[in-house]
C-alpha positions as CSV (number, residue, x, y, z in Angstrom):
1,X,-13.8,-7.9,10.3
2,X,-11.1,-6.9,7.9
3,X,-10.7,-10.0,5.1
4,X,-6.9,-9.6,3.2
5,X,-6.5,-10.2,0.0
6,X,-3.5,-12.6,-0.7
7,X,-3.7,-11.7,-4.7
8,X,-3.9,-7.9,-3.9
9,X,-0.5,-8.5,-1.2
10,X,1.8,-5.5,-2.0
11,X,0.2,-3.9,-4.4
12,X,-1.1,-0.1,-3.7
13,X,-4.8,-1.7,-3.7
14,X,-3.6,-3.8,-0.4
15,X,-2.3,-0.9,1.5
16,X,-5.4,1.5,0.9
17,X,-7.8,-1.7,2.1
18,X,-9.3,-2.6,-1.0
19,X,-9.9,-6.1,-1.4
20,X,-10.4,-5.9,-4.9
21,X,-7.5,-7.3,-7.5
22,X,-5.3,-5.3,-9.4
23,X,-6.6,-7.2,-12.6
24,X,-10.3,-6.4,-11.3
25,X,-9.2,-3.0,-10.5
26,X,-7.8,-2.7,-14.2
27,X,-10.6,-4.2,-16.2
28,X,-13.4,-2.0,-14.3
29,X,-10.9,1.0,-15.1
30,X,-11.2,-0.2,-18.7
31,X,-15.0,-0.3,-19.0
32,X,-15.5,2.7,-17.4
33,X,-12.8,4.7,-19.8
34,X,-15.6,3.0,-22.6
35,X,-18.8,4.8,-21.2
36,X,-20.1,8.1,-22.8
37,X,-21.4,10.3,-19.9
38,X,-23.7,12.9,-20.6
39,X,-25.4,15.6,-18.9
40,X,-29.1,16.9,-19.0
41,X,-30.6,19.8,-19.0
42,X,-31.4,19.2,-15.4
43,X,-28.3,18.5,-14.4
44,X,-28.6,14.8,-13.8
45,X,-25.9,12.3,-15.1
46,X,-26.7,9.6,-17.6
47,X,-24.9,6.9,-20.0
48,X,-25.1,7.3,-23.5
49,X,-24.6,4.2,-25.4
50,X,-25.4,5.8,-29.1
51,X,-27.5,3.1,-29.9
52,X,-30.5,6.2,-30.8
53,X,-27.9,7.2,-33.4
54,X,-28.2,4.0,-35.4
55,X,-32.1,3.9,-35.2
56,X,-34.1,5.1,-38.1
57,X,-37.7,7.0,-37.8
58,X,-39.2,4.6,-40.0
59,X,-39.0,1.4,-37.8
């Protein structure tokens, strides 16, 4: 069962068959843009949020 999105309605989310808003759409986009990706040594994907930049080794 397909559900339509009235608040997506003629916008190019509608017609590809998402049911997610334009505003949703554009605030995930946003956060997203924010992440810092980085790559392994083994290849694997992970976020990097800098926060082991701002520690110090004498904690």
């Amino acid at each position: 069962i397909r559900r339509e999105n009235k608040a997506a309605a003629g916008s190019a989310s509608s017609s590809s068959g998402s049911n997610v808003s334009a505003d949703v759409q554009q605030l995930l986009m946003t956060a997203l843009s924010k992440l810092h990706l980085k790559q392994n040594e083994q290849g694997e994907w992970y976020v990097d949020s800098g926060a082991a930049a701002h520690v110090t080794g004498d904690a």
